[in-house]
C-alpha positions in Angstrom: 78.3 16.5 -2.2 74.5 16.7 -0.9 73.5 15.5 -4.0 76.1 12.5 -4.4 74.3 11.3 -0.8 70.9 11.6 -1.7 71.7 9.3 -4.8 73.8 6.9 -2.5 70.7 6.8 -0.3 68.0 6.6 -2.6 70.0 3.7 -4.4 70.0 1.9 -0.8 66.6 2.0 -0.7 65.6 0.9 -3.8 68.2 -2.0 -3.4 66.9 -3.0 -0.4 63.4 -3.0 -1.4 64.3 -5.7 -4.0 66.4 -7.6 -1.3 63.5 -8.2 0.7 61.1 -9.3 -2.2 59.4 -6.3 -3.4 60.9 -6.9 -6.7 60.5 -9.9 -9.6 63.2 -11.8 -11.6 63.9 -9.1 -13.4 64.7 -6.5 -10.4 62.0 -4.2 -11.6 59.6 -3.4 -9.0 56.4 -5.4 -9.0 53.4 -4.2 -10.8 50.4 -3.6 -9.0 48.5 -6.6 -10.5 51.6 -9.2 -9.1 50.6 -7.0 -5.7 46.9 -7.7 -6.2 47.6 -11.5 -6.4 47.4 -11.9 -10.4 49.0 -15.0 -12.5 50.3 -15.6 -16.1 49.4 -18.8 -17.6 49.9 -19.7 -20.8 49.9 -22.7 -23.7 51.5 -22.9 -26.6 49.5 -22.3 -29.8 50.6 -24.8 -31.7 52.5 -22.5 -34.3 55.4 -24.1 -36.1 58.3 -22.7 -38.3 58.2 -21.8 -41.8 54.0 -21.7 -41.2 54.1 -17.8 -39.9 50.4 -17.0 -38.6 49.0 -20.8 -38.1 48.9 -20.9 -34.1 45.8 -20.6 -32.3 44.2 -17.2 -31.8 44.1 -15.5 -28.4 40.3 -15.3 -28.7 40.0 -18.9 -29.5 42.0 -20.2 -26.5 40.5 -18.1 -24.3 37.0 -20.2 -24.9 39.3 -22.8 -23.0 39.7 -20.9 -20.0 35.6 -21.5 -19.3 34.1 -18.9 -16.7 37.8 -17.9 -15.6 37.7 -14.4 -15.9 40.8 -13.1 -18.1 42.3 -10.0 -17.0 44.5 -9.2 -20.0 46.1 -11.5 -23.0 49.1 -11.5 -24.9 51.2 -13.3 -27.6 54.4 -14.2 -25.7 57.3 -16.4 -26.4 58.9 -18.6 -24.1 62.2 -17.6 -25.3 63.7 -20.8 -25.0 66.1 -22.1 -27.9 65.3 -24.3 -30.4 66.4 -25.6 -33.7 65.8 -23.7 -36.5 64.0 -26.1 -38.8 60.4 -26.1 -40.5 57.7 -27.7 -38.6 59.6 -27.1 -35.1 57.2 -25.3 -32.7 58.4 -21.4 -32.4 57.7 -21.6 -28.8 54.9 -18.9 -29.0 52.5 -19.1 -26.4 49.1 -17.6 -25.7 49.4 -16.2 -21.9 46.5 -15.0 -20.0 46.1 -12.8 -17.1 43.9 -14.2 -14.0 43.6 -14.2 -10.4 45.6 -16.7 -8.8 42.4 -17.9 -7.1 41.9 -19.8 -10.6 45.6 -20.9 -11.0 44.1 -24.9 -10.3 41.0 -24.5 -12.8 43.1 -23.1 -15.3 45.7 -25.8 -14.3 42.9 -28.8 -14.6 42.3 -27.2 -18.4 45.9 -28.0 -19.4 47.6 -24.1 -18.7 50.8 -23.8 -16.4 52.1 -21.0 -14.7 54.2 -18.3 -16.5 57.8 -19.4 -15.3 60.2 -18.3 -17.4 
């Protein structure tokens, strides 16, 4: 029974923690770069069906972001459907890590704000 309650109460905790904003979209709780003010941005690399491996490489795209300084990069896709047809876009994006200080520059350079 002491055991059933310490779940119960551990489970409140946690549930309350996300209640009150401690958590993101997902309910998992927030990393400690989210805590430490950090922002994905992205843009799509240009990458369309049936052309596997044409999209814009991290590296190069990066040269976009100026003196911005990158904290991590990744291949990410939007996840958002589309038709299934060559030369659609595949909705792969190039996202970059940065502080949200730099949200505007990177803004101003044509990136926008990790959202979905």
């Amino acid at each position: 029974m002491f055991v059933l309650k310490k779940f119960y109460f551990i489970f409140i905790l946690l549930f309350i923690g996300c209640v009150s904003g401690h958590c993101n979209k997902d309910g998992k709780p927030q990393t400690m770069d989210e805590k430490s003010q950090k922002v994905l941005v992205y843009k799509y690399d240009g990458s369309k069906q049936c052309e596997e491996g044409k999209g814009v490489d991290l590296d190069v795209m990066a040269k976009e972001l100026g003196s911005i300084k990158i904290y991590g990069s990744e291949k990410k896709n939007d996840g958002q459907i589309r038709v299934q047809v060559c030369g659609a876009l595949t909705g792969m994006t190039n996202a970059y890590k940065i502080s949200m200080a730099d949200l505007e520059k990177a803004e101003v350079l044509g990136f926008k704000k990790w959202d979905f």
